[in-house]
N, C-alpha and C positions, 0 to 999 in steps of 0.2 A: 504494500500500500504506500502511495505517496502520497506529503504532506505540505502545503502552502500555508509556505509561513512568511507574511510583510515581502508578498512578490516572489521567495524562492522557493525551487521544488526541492524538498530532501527527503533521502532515504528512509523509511518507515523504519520502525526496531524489530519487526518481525524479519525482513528482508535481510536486513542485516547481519542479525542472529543466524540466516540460515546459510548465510553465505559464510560466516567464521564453523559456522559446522563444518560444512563441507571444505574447508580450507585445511580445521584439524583431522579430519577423517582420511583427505590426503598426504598428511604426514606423517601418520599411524599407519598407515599402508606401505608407503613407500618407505619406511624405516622398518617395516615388517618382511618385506619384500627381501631389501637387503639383509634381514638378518638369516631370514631364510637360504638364501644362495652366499652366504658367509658359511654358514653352517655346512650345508650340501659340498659345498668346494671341498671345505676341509676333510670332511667325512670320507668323498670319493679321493681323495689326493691319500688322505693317512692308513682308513680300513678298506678301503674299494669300493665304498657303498655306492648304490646308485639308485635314483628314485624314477627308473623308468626310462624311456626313450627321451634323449637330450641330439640326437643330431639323425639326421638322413646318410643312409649308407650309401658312401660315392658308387657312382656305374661308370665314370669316364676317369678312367684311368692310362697314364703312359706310363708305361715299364722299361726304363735302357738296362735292355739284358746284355751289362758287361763280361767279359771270358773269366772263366776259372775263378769264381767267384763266389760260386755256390746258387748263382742266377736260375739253373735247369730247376731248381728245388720253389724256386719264387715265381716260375713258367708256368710250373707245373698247378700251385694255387691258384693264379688265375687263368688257367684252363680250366679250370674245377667249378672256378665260381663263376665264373661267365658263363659254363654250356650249362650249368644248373637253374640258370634263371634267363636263357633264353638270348643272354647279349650277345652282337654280332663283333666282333676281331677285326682286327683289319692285319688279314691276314698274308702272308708273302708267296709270289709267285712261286716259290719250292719251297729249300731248307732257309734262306733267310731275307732279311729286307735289302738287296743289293749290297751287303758288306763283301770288301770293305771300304765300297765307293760311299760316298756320305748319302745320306738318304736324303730320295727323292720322292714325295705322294705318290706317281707311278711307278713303284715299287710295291703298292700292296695291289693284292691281286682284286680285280674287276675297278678301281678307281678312275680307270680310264674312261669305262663304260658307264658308272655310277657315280660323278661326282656330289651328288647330294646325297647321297647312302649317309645315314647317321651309325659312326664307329662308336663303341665304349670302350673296347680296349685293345692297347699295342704294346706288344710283348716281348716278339722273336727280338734273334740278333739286327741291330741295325749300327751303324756310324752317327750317330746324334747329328742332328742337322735341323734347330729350333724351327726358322720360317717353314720347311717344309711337312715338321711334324703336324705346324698347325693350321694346313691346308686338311691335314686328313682330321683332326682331332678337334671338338668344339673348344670355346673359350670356356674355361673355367674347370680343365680337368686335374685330375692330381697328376702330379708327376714324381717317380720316383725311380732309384738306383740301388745300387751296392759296390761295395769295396771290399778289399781285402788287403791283409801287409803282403806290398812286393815281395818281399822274400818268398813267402809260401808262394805267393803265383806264382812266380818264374819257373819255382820248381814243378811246378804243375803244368807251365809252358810247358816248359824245356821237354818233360815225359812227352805232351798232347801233341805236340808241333813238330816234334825233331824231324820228322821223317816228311813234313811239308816245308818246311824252313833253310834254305842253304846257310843261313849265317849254323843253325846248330847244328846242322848235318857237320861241320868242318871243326867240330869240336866232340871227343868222347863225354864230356862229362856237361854241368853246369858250371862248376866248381873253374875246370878249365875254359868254359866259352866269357865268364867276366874276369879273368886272370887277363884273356887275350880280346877282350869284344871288340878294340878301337880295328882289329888285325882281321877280324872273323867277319864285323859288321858292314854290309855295303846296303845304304837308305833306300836306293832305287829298287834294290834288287826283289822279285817277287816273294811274299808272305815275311818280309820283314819288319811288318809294323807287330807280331809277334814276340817281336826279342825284344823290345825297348820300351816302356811305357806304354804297356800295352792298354791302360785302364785309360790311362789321358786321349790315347786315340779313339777310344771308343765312345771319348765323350766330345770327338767333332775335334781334336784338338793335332795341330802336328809335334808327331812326337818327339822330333828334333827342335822343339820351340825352343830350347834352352839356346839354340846357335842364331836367332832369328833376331836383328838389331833389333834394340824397343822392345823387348817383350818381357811383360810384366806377369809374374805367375801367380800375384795377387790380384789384379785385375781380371783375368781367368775364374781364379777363385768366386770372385766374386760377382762374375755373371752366372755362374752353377749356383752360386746359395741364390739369388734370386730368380731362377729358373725353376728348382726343386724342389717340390715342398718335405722331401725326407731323404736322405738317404742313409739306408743301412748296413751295416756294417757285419761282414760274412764269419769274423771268428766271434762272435756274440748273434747268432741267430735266432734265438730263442728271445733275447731280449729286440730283437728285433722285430720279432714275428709280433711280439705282444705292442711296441708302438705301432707297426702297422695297422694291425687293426684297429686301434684305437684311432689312427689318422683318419681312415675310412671311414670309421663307426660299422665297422662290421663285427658278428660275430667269434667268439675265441673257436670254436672249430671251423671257422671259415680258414684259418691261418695252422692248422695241426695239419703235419707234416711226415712222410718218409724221406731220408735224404735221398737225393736222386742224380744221378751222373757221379758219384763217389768212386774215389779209389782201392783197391785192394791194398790190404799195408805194404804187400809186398811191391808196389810200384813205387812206393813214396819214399823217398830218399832223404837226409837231415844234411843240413850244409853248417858248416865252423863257420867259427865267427867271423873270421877272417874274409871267405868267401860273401858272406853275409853282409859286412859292410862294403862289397863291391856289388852286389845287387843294390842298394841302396843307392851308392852313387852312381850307377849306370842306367837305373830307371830312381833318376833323383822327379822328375817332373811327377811318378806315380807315386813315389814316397811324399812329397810337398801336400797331395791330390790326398793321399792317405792321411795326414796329421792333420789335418783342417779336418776332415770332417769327421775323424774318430773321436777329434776333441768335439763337434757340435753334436753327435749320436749321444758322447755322456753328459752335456747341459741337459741334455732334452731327457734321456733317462732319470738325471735329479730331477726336475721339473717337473718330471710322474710320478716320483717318490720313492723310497729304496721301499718303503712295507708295500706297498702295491704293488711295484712290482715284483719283489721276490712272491707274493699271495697270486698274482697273474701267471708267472713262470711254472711256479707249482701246478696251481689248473691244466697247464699246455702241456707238463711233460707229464700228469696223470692220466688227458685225456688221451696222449702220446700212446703211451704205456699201456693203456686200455685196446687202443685201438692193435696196436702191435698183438699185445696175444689173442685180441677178435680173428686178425688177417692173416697175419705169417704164419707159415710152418718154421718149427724151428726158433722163430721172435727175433731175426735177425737176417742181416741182408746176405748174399753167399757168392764166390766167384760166379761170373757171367755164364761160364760155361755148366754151370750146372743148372743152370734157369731150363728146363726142357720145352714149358709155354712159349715157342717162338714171338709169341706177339709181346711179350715182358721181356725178352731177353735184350740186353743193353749191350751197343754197339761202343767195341772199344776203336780206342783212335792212338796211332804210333803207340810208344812203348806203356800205355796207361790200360792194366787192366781194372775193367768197369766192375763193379758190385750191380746183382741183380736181387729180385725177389722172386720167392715161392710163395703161393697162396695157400693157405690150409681148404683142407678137402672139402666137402660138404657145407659150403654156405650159402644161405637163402640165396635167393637172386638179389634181390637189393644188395643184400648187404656184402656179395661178392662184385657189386658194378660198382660202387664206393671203393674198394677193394682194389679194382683195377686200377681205377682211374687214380689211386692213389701211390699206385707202383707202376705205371704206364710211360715208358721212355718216352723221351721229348720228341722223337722223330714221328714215332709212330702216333701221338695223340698229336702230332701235329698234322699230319696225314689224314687222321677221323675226322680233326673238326675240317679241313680245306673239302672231305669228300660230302661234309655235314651240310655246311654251310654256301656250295658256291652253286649247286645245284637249283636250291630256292632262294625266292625272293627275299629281299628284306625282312625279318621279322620284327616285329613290335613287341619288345620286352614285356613280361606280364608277369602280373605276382602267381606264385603256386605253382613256378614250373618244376621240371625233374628236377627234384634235389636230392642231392645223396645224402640222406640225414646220418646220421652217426649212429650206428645201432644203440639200440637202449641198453644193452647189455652195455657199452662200452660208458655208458653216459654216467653209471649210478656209482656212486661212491661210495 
């Protein structure tokens, strides 16, 4: 109600009154609000709690499946979660996206034909090459990688490549190809982006940058950290597995794992130190590549909290362990040559013998197609989904598709 008083209008005291209500009512709220997601943070950061759906599980996802890295094993999940829910790949004209030429959109196969095909995810090996990836890939997908310490890679070069590599064919050993690499190494020569920083090349970069005037290996740096939204890091996988999916917001058995493309002990050889610090400075560009973001994997690990995650880890490697005595004969991976399922048997490469699996006998149908897909070498379920997918049209992602649910027997604790 308004009131005239000697010519002015002013505000009634009812009106008034209701307006200081609704003033304090907004501040009881909004300091209730806050206290509420004080609480919530804390709770999920310390004991893991969580009160329900807080985020949308990404579908457009880039994967740089870098070499010898343990990447076959981060392929292999998202071959899993994407044919489970119907996503389409942008998948490569054979075994990979034109490597080790930098990639080009028409590099995946039908792009030429479909350039409005809506992709969700890119996985195989490719040469990183940003503008092009985002001709195929919408705005606003995650993007992520892995690493590993040179040292081990090389040595897992050195086995996978020798017999494609002239720099290591001209050398017996590892040991002896970084004693002599200035002598052994020739930049032109074919499959030599293998012997030298191999991880820098993979991410678009020339591996001889170190000899290139002007070139700045933090500035590099730092178009990867604002390019990627994670990368992780291959001798911590498990810890890694668990930010992953928390980056996603996807499920903890979306990211449970067999290791896949692994070596037998007996291919893997240990280098001195000596050797060791000449890997390092021979692929200094991939060690500089490694210490940046080892160090941003363990901010980002504090920043999730050591109780979460060690309560997270736990879940993955019980649901692990669950899953291993559902699947395997045995509980454990076995020389390649004993796999007698040709379609699981893992193709080895130069002097690297591959670890395969055995399935145990008699299991449901479901729970032996989980099963597969969860020991299914990278070529050959690369193979299923190109013969899955190029046939039919487009399909339109939909909730409730095949999903390999995790048997219940594996789920209960």
């Amino acid at each position: 109600m308004n009131i005239t008083i000697l010519g002015e209008t002013r505000m009634g005291y009812p009106q008034k009154t209701r307006t200081l209500q609704l003033f304090l009512i907004f501040i009881v709220i909004t300091s209730f609000s806050l206290t509420i997601r004080t609480i919530y943070s804390f709770a999920r950061r310390r004991y893991g709690i969580t009160l329900g759906p807080t985020c949308t599980p990404k579908k457009h996802v880039v994967f740089l499946k870098t070499h010898k890295t343990a990447s076959s094993t981060v392929l292999n999940i998202l071959y899993r979660y994407g044919e489970s829910r119907n996503l389409t790949f942008a998948l490569p004209m054979h075994d990979h996206l034109g490597y080790p030429q930098r990639f080009r959109a028409e590099f995946v196969r039908d792009f030429a034909t479909n350039r409005d095909k809506e992709h969700h995810i890119i996985c195989n090996h490719m040469r990183f090459n940003l503008p092009e990836v985002r001709r195929v890939m919408p705005n606003g997908s995650f993007y992520f990688s892995i690493v590993r310490n040179p040292v081990r890679l090389a040595e897992s070069s050195f086995a996978y490549y020798h017999s494609v590599s002239p720099a290591f064919k001209r050398a017996a050993s590892l040991d002896e190809f970084v004693s002599h690499a200035d002598s052994y190494y020739r930049s032109q020569e074919l499959n030599s982006h293998y012997t030298r920083n191999l991880m820098w090349f993979d991410f678009g970069y020339d591996s001889n940058a170190m000899a290139v005037p002007g070139f700045n290996v933090s500035t590099a740096l730092g178009e990867l950290e604002r390019t990627f939204d994670l990368i992780l890091v291959a001798e911590h996988f498990d810890e890694s597995m668990v930010l992953l999916r928390e980056a996603l917001c996807w499920e903890l058995e979306d990211v449970v794992y067999f290791k896949l493309n692994a070596r037998s002990g007996a291919s893997v050889s240990s280098l001195n130190a000596t050797a060791a610090d000449r890997v390092r400075a021979w692929n200094r560009l991939d060690w500089e590549l490694y210490r940046h973001f080892n160090a941003s994997f363990w901010q980002r690990v504090a920043t999730y909290g050591h109780q979460r995650m060690q309560q997270d880890l736990g879940r993955l490697r019980e649901l692990r362990r669950r899953l291993t005595a559902t699947c395997l004969q045995g509980g454990a991976p076995v020389e390649g040559e004993r796999v007698t399922n040709k379609a699981l048997r893992p193709y080895n490469s130069g002097d690297a013998k591959i670890l395969g699996y055995i399935l145990r006998a008699n299991l449901s149908r479901n729970v032996r197609e989980l099963c597969q897909r969860m020991v299914l070498p990278e070529r050959y379920h690369l193979h299923h989904l190109q013969k899955k997918q190029s046939p039919l049209p487009p399909v339109t992602p939909r909730a409730g598709g095949q999903r390999w649910k995790i048997p219940l027997e594996a789920r209960r604790s």
